[in-house]
DOKETI-614033 format. One record per residue (C-alpha): residue number from 1; residue in one letter; z, x, y. Coordinates in steps of 0.05 Angstrom, whole numbers, plus 32768, in hexadecimal, padded with zeros to 4 digits. Example, Ala and Ser with C-alpha at 12.3 -4.5 7.8 and 13.67 -1.06 7.14 Angstrom:
<marmar num="1" residuo="A" c3="809C" c1="80F6" c2="7FA6"/>
<marmar num="2" residuo="S" c3="808F" c1="8111" c2="7FEB"/>
# end
This chain:
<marmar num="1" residuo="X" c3="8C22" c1="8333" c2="904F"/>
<marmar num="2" residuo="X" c3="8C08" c1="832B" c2="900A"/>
<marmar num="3" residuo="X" c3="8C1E" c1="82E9" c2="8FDA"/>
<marmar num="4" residuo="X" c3="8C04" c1="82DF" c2="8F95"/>
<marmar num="5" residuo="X" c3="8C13" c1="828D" c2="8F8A"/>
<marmar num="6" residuo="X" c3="8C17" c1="8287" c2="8F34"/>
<marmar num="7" residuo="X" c3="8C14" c1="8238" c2="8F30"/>
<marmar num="8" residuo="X" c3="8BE6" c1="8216" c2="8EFA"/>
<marmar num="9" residuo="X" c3="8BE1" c1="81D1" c2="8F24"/>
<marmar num="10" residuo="X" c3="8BB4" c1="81D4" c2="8F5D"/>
<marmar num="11" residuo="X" c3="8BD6" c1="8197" c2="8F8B"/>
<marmar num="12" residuo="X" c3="8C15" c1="81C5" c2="8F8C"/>
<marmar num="13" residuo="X" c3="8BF5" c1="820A" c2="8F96"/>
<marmar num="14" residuo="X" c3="8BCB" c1="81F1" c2="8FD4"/>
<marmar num="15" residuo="X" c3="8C05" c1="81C8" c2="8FEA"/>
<marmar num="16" residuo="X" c3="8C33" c1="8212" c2="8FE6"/>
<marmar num="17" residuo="X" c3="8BF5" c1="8236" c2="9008"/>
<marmar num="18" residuo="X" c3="8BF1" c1="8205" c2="9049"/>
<marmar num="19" residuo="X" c3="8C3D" c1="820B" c2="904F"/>
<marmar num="20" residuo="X" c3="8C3F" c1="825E" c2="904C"/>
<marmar num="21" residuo="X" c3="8C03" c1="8254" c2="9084"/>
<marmar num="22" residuo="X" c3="8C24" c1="822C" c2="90AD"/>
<marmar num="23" residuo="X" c3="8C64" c1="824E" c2="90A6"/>
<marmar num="24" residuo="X" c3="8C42" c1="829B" c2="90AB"/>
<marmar num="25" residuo="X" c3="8C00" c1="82B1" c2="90D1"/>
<marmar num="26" residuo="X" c3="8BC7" c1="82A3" c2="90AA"/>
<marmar num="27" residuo="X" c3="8BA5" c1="82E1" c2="90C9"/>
<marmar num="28" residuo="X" c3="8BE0" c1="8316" c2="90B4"/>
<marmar num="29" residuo="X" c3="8BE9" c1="82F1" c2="9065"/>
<marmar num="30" residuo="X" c3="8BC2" c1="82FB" c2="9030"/>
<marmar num="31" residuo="X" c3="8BD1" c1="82C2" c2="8FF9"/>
<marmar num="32" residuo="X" c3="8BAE" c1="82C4" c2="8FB6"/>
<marmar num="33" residuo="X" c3="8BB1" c1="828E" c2="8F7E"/>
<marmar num="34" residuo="X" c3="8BB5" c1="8296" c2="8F2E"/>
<marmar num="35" residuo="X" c3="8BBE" c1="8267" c2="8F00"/>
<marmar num="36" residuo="X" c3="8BD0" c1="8289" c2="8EBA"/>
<marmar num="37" residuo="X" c3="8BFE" c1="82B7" c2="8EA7"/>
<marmar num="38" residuo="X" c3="8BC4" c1="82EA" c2="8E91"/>
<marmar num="39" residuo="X" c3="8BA9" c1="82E9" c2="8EDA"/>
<marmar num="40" residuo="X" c3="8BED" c1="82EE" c2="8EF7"/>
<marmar num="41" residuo="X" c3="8BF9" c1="832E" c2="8ED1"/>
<marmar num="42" residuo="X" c3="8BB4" c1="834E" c2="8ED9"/>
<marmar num="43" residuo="X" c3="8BBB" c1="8343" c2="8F27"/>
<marmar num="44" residuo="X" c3="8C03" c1="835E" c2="8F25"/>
<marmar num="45" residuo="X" c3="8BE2" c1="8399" c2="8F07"/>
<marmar num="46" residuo="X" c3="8BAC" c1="83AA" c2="8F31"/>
<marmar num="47" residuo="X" c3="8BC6" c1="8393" c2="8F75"/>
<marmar num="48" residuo="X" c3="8C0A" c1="839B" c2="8F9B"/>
<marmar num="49" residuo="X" c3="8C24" c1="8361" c2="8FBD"/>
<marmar num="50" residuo="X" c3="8C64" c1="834F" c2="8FEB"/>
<marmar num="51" residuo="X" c3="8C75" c1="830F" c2="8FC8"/>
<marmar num="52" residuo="X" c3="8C6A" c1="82EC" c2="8F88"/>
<marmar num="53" residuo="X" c3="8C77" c1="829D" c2="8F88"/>
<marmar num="54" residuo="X" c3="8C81" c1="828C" c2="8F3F"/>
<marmar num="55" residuo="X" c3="8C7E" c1="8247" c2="8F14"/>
<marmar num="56" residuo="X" c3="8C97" c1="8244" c2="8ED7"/>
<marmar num="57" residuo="X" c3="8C7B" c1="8219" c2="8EAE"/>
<marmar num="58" residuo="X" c3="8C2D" c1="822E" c2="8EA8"/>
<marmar num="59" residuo="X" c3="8C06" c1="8201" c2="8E82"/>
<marmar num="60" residuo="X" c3="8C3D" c1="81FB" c2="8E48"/>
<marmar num="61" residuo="X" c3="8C4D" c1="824A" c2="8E52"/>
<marmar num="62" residuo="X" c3="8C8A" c1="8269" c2="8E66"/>
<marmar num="63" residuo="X" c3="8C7E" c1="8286" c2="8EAA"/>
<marmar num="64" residuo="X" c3="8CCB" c1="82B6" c2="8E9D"/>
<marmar num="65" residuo="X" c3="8C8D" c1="82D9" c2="8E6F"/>
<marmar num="66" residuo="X" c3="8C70" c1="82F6" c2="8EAD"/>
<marmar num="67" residuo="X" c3="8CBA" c1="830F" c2="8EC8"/>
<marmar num="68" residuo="X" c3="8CBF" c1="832D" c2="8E85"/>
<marmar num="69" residuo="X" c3="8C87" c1="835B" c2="8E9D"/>
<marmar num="70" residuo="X" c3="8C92" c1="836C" c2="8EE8"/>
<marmar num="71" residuo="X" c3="8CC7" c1="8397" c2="8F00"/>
<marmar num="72" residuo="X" c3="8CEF" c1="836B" c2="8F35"/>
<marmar num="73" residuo="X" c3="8D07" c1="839C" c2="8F5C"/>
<marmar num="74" residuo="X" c3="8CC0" c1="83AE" c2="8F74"/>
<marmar num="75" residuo="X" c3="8CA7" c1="836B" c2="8F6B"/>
<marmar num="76" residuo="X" c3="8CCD" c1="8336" c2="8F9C"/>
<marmar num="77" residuo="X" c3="8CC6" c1="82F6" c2="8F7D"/>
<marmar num="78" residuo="X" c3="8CDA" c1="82B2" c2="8F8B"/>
<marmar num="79" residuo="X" c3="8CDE" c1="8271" c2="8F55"/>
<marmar num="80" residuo="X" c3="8CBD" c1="8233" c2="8F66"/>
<marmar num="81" residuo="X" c3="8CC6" c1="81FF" c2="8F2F"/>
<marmar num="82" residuo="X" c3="8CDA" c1="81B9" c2="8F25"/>
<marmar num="83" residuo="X" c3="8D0E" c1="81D0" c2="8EE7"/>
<marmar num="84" residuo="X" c3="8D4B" c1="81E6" c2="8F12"/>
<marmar num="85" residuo="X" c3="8D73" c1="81F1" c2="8ED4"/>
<marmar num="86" residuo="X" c3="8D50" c1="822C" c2="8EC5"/>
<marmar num="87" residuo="X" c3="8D63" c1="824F" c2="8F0B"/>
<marmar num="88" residuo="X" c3="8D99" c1="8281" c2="8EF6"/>
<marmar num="89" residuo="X" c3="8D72" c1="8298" c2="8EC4"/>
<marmar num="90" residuo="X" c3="8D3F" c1="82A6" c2="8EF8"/>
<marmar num="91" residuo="X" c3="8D7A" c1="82C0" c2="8F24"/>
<marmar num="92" residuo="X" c3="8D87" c1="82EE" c2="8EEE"/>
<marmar num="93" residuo="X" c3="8D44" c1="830A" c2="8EF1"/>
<marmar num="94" residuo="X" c3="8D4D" c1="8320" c2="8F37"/>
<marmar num="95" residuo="X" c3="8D22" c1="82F0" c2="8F53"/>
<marmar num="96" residuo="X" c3="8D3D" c1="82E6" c2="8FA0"/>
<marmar num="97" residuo="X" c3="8D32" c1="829C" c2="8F9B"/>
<marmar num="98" residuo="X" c3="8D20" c1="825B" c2="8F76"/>
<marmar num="99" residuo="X" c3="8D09" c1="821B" c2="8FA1"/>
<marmar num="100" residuo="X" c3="8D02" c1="81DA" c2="8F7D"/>
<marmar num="101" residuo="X" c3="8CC5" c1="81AE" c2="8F81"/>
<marmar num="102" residuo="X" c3="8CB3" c1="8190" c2="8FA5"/>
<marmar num="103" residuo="X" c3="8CB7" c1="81C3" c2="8FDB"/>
<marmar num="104" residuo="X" c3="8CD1" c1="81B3" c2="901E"/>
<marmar num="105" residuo="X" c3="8CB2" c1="81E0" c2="9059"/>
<marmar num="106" residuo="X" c3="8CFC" c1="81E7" c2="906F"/>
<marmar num="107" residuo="X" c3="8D06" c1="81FE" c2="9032"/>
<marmar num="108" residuo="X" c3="8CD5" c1="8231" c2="9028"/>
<marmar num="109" residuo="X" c3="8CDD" c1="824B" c2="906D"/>
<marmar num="110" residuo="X" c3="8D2A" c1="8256" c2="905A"/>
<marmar num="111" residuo="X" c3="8D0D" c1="8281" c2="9017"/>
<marmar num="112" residuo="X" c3="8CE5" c1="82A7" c2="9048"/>
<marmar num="113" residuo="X" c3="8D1C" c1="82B6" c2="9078"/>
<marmar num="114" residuo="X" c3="8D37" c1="82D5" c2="9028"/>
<marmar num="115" residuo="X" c3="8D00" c1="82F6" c2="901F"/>
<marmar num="116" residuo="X" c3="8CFA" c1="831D" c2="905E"/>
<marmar num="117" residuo="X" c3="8D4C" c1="832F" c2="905F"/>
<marmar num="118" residuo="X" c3="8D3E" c1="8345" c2="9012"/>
<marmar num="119" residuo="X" c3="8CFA" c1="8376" c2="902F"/>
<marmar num="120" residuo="X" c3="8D1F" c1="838F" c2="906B"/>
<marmar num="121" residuo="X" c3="8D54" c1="83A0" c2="903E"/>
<marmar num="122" residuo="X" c3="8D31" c1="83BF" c2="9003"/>
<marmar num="123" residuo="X" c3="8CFF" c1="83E0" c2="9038"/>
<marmar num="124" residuo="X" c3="8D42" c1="840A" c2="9052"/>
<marmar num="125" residuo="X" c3="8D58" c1="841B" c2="900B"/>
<marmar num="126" residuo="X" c3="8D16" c1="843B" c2="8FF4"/>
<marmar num="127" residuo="X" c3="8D1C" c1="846B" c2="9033"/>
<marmar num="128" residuo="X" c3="8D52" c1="8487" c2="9017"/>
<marmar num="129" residuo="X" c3="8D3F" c1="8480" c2="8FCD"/>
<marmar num="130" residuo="X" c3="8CF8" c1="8493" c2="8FAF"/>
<marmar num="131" residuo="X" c3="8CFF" c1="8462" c2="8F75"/>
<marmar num="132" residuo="X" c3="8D20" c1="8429" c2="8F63"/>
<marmar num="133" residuo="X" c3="8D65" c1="842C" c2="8F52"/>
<marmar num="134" residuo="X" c3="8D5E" c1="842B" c2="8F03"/>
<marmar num="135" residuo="X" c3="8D84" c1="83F7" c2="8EDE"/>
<marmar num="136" residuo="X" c3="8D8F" c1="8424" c2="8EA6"/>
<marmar num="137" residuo="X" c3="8DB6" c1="8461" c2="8ECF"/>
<marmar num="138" residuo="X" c3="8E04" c1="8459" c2="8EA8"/>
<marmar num="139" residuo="X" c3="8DD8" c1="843E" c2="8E5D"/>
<marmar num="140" residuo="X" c3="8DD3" c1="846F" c2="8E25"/>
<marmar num="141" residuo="X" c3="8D8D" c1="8470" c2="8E17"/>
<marmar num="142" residuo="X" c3="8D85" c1="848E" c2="8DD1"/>
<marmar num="143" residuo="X" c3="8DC1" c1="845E" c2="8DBE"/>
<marmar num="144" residuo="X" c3="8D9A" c1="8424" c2="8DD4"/>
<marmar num="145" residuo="X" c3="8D5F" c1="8433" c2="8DB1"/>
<marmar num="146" residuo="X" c3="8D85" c1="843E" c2="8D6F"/>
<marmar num="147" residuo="X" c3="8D9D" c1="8400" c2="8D79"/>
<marmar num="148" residuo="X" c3="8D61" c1="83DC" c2="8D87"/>
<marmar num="149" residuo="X" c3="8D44" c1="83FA" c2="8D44"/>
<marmar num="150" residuo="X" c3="8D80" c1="83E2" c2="8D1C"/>
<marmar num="151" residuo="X" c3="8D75" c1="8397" c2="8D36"/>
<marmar num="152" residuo="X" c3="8D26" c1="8398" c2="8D2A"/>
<marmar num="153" residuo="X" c3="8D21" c1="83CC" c2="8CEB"/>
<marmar num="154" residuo="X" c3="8D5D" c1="83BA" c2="8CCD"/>
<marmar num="155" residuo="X" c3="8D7D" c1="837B" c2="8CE3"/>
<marmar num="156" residuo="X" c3="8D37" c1="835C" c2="8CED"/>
<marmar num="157" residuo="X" c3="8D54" c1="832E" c2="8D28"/>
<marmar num="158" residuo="X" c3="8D06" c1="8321" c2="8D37"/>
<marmar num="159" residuo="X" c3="8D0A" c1="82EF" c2="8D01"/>
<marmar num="160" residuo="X" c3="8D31" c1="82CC" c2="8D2D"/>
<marmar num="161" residuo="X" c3="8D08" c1="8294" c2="8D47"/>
<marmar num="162" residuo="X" c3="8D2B" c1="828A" c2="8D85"/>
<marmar num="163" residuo="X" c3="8D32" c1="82D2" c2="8D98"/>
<marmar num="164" residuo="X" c3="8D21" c1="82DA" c2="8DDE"/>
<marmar num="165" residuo="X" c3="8D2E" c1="8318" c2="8E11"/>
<marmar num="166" residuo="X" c3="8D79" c1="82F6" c2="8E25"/>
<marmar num="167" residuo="X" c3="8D89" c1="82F3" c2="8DDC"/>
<marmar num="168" residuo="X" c3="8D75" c1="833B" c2="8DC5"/>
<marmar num="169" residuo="X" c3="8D9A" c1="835A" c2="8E06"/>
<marmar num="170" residuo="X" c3="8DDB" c1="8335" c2="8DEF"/>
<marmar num="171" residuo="X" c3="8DD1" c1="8358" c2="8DAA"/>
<marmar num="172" residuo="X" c3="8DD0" c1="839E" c2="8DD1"/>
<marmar num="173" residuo="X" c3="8E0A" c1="8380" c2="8E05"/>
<marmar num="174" residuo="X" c3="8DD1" c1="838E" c2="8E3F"/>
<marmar num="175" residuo="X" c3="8DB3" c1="8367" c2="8E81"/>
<marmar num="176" residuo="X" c3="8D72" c1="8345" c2="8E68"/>
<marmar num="177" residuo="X" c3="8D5A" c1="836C" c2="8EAA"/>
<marmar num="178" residuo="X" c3="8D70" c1="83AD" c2="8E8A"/>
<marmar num="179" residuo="X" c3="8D50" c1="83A2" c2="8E48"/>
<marmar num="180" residuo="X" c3="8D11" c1="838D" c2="8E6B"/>
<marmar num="181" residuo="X" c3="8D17" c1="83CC" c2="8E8B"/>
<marmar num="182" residuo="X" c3="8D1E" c1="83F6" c2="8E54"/>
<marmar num="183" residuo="X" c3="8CE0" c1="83E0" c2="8E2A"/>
<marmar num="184" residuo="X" c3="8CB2" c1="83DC" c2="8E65"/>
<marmar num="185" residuo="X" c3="8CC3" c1="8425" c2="8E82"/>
<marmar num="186" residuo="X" c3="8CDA" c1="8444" c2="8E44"/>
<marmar num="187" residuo="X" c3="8CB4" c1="842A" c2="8E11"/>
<marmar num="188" residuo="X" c3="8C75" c1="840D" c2="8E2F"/>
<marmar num="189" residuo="X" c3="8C77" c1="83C8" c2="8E1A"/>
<marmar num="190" residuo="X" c3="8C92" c1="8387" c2="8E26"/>
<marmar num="191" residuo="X" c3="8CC0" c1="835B" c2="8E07"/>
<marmar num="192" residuo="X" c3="8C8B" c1="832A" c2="8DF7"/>
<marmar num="193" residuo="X" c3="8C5C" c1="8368" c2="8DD3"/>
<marmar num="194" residuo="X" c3="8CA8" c1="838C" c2="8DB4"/>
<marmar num="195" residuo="X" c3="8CAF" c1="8349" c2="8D92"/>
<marmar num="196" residuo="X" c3="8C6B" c1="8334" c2="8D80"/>
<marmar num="197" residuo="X" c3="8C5F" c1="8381" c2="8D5D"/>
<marmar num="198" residuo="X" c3="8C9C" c1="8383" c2="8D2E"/>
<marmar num="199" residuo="X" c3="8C86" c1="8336" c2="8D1D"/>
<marmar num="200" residuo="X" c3="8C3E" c1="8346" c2="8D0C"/>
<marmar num="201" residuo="X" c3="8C56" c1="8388" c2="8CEA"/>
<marmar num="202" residuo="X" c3="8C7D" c1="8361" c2="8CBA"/>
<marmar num="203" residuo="X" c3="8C49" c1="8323" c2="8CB1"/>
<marmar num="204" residuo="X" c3="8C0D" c1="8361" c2="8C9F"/>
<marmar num="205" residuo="X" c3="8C43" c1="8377" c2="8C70"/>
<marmar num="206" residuo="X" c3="8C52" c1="833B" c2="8C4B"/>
<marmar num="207" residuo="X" c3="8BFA" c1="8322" c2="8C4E"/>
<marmar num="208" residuo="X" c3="8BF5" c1="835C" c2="8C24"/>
<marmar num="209" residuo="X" c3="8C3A" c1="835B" c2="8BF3"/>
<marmar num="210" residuo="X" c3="8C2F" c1="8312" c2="8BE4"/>
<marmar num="211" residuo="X" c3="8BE5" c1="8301" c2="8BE0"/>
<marmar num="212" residuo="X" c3="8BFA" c1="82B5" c2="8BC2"/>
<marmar num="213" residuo="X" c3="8C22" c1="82AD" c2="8C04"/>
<marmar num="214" residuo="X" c3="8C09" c1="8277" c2="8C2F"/>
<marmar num="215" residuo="X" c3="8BFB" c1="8295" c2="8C72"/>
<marmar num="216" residuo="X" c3="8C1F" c1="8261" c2="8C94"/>
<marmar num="217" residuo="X" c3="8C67" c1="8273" c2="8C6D"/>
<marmar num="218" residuo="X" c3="8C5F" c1="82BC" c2="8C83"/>
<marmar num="219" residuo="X" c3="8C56" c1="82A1" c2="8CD0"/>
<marmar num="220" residuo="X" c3="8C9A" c1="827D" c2="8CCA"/>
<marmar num="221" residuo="X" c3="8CC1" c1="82B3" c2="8CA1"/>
<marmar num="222" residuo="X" c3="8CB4" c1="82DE" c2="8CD8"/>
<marmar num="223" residuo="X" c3="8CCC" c1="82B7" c2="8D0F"/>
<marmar num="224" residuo="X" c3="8C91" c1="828F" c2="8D22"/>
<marmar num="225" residuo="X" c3="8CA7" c1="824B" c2="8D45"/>
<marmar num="226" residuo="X" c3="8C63" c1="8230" c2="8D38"/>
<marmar num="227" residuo="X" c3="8C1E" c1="8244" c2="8D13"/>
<marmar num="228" residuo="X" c3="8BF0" c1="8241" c2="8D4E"/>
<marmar num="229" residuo="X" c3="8C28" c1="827F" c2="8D76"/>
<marmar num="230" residuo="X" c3="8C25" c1="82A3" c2="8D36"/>
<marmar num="231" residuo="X" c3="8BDB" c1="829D" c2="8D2D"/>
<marmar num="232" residuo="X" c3="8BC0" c1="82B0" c2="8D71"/>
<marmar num="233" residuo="X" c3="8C06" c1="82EA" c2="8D6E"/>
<marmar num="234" residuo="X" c3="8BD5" c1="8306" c2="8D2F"/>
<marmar num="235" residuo="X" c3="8B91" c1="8303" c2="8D4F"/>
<marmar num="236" residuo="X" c3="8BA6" c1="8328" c2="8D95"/>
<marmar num="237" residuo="X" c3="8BC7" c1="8359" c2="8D6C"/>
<marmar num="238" residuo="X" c3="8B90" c1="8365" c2="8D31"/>
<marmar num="239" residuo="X" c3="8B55" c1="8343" c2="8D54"/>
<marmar num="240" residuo="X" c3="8B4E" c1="831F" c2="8D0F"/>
<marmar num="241" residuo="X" c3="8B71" c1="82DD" c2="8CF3"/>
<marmar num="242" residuo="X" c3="8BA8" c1="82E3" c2="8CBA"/>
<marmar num="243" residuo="X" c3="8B77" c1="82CD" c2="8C87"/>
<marmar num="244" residuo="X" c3="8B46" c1="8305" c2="8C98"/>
<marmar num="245" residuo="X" c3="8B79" c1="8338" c2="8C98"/>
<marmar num="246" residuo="X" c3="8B91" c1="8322" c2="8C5A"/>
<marmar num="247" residuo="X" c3="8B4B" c1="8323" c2="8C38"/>
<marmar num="248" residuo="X" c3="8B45" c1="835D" c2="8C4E"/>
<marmar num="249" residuo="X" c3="8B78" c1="8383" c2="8C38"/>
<marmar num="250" residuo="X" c3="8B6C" c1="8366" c2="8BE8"/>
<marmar num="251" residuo="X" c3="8B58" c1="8399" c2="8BB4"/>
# end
């Protein structure tokens, strides 16, 4: 059995690990330990695992960033957080379970008892199914996407400083999960890099149409909580700061 553990404090990942060994057989699990988001998804990437035991606050970060990314229904995930009020949201996700800290082994053995009901069970569906049922099967796709332009191109509900994947899938009267869905499979990307490219679009746009602009304005007017998201948003994007863009784009 493979477990990647995503926990950025060290007392609580080793405390996890000694549980799941005491709980499992050390010689038949294979655990693994990250502690950023960025190592979470590169692992996710490269390796397949049985069971993903998620915090959600890393180091400041949203840890719902990394759910935005992963398909749940191949990727069997349980919540472990000391912020309970954010469990349906998780539950939403498709997560299979969220235990409060501090974890209890009783606890954890009854999220185990989940998670091998939930494998059994999704083990005996893909033997009759090649994929994963598809969120998506009774949603007009072309409508959707016209839709999704309107909001961005037109309505320009990026702007929207407190748009988040919940908020946008209300707009199109969609699951978060389906939404999630649609821009990873269909369109490559997550919601995270849909957001951050109309965002940047617009702030390149406006460096160049207003030269006497102060940087810092544009961030904001494009739906930038803070300078320091919209700064580092530029630089992954461009691999250059505002300022040098804007200098050099002058005539």
């Amino acid at each position: 059995m493979k477990i990647l553990i995503l926990e950025d404090e060290p007392v609580h990942a080793k405390y996890l690990i000694k549980l799941l060994n005491s709980i499992l057989s050390p010689s038949k699990t294979e655990i693994q330990h990250v502690t950023s988001i960025q190592e979470a998804n590169t692992y996710l990437n490269q390796f397949p695992i049985d069971l993903f035991f998620l915090d959600l606050n890393i180091f400041g970060s949203d840890g719902f960033e990394v759910l935005d990314q992963i398909p749940t229904t191949k990727t069997i995930t349980i919540i472990v957080s000391a912020n309970t009020d954010n469990a349906i949201r998780a539950f939403e996700y498709g997560v299979i379970d969220f235990i409060a800290k501090p974890i209890s082994e009783d606890r954890l053995r009854l999220a185990l008892e989940r998670y091998n009901h939930f494998a059994t069970t999704y083990q005996k569906e893909n033997t009759n199914q090649n994929t994963p049922k598809s969120r998506l099967l009774q949603v007009d796709l072309e409508d959707l996407q016209n839709r999704l332009s309107h909001l961005m191109e037109v309505k320009k509900v990026y702007r929207n400083e407190d748009l988040s994947l919940e908020v946008l899938a209300s707009e199109l009267e969609l699951h978060p999960r389906q939404l999630s869905e649609f821009l990873n499979g269909k369109k490559q990307t997550t919601f995270h890099s849909f957001l951050h490219s109309y965002r940047i679009g617009e702030a390149k746009e406006l460096l160049i149409q207003y030269p006497e602009k102060n940087v810092s304005d544009i961030g904001f007017e494009v739906g930038y909580k803070s300078l320091s998201s919209f700064y580092d948003a530029f630089k992954k994007e461009l691999k250059i700061t505002a300022s040098e863009f804007r200098e050099t784009t002058r005539p």
